[in-house]
N, C-alpha and C positions, 0 to 999 in steps of 0.2 A: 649556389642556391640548391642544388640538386644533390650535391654533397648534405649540402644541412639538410635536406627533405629526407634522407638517408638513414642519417645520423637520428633522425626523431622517430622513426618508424622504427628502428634497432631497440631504441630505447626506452619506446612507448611500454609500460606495465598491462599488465595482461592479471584478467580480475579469473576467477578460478570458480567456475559454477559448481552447486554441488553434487551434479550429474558428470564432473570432469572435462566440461568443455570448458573452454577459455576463451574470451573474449577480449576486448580492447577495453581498457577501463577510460570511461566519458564523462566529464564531469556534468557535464547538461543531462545526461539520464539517472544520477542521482538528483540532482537540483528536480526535475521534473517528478519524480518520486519523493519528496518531499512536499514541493508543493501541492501533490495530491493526495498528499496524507493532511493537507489541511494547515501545511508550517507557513509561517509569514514569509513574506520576500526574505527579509534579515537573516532571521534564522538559519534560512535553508542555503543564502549565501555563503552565511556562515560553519555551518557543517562541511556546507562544501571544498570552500577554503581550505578546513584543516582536516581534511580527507587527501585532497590533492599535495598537502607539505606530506602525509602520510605514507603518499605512496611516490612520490615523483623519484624516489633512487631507489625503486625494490624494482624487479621485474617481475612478481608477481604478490596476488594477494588476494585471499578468498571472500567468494561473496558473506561467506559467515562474518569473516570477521570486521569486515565494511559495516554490517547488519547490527553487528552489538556494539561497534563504535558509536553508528547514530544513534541506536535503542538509548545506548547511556547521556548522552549529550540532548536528547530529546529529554530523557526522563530531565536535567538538571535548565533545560531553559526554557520548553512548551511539554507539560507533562501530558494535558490532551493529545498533543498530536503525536506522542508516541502509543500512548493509549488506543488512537485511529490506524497508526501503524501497525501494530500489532492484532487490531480487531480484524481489519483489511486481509493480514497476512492469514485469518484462521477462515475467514470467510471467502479469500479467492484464493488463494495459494496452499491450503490443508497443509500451513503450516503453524503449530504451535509454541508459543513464546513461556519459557518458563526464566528461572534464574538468571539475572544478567543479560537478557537477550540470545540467552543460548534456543535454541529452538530443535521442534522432531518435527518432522515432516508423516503425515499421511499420503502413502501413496495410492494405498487401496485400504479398503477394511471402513470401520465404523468410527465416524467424525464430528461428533458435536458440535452441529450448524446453527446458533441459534438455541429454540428451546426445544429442537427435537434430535432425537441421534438419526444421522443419515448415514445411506451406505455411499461411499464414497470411491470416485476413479477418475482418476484425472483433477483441473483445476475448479475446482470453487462452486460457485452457483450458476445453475445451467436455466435457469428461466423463474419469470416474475411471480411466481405462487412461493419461489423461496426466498427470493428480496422482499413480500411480503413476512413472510414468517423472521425474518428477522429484525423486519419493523415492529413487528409482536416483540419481539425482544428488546429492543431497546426502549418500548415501553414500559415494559417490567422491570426494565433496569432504572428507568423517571421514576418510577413508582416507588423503587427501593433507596431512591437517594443519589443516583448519579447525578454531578453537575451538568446544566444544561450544558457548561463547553465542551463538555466530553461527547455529550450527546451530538449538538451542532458537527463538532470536527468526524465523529462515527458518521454521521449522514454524509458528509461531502467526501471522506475516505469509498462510501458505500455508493454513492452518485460517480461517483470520478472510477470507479472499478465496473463496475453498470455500464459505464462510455469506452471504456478500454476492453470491455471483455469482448475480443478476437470471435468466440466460437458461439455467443448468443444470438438468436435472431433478433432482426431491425421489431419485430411487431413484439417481442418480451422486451425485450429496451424501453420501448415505448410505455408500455402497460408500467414496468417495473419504475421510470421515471415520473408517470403518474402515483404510483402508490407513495414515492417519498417524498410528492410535493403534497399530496394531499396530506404526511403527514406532517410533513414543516409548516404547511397554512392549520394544522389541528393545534399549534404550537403557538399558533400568532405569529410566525415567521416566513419572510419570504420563499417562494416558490424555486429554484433553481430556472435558471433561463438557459438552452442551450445556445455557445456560439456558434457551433458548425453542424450541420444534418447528421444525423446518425450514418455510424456505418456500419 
């Protein structure tokens, strides 16, 4: 047993960030990035699935190219939730999605948050005045003809990164998760409920 414990650690794939660190590639932290972009159980089983035949004899393999695997597999089974994927990526990650899922990364400099240009450092939205302004946005985007699914999966992409953002404070969380229930009940649509207390 100890031999085979060995043998799987030898041969575990190791995912390639694009800052060159290397991690252990996990299929439960794609599946859980998935389902927080808003993909059904199925789906995201299913990407999963054929991510893992993808990599299970390479020893390594980059986050890019993990990245425009799903982009493309999303765009051909849940074209919303790659739509939320990608909105998620320009709103917490200042990264943006052109061709094929290839993506630029802002690391500093000026980043089209929404419907104003922000100066930008580090990741994403740092408190509830700009999770509101990007509810500005995706109203203007209702207004210009997005379908509500796209809308619906951008709110829960925008909820579920709001719950995961590491570096915001408990009392912007809070405010920021009132601003997008108040705009899902503007909608006629349920409120978001939290399962666990913020942290």
């Amino acid at each position: 047993m100890y031999i085979h414990f060995l043998l799987l650690i030898y041969f575990m794939t190791k995912v390639i960030k694009r800052s060159g660190e290397e991690e252990e590639y996990l299929s439960d932290k794609l599946y859980n990035a998935l389902i927080r972009a808003s993909a059904s159980d199925e789906v995201a089983k299913e990407i999963v699935k054929e991510i893992d035949e993808r990599v299970k004899e390479r020893e390594k393999i980059s986050t890019d190219e993990i990245r425009r695997y799903v982009l493309t597999r999303l765009q051909q089974l849940e074209p919303e939730v790659a739509d939320a994927w990608q909105f998620y990526d320009r709103v917490f990650k200042g990264r943006i999605t052109f061709e094929n899922g290839k993506a630029i990364v802002v690391d500093k400099g000026k980043l089209y948050l929404g419907r104003k240009v922000k100066d930008f450092n580090g990741k994403g939205l740092e408190n509830a005045e700009q999770v509101k302004e990007i509810l500005d946005e995706l109203k203007e985007d209702m207004d210009y003809g997005l379908s509500p699914k796209v809308i619906n999966a951008r709110l829960y992409a925008l909820f579920m990164g709001v719950l995961h953002k590491k570096d915001m404070p408990e009392s912007e969380k809070e405010k920021a998760i009132k601003y997008i229930n108040d705009f899902r009940e503007s909608l006629g649509w349920k409120p978001y409920e939290l399962k666990y207390p913020l942290q």
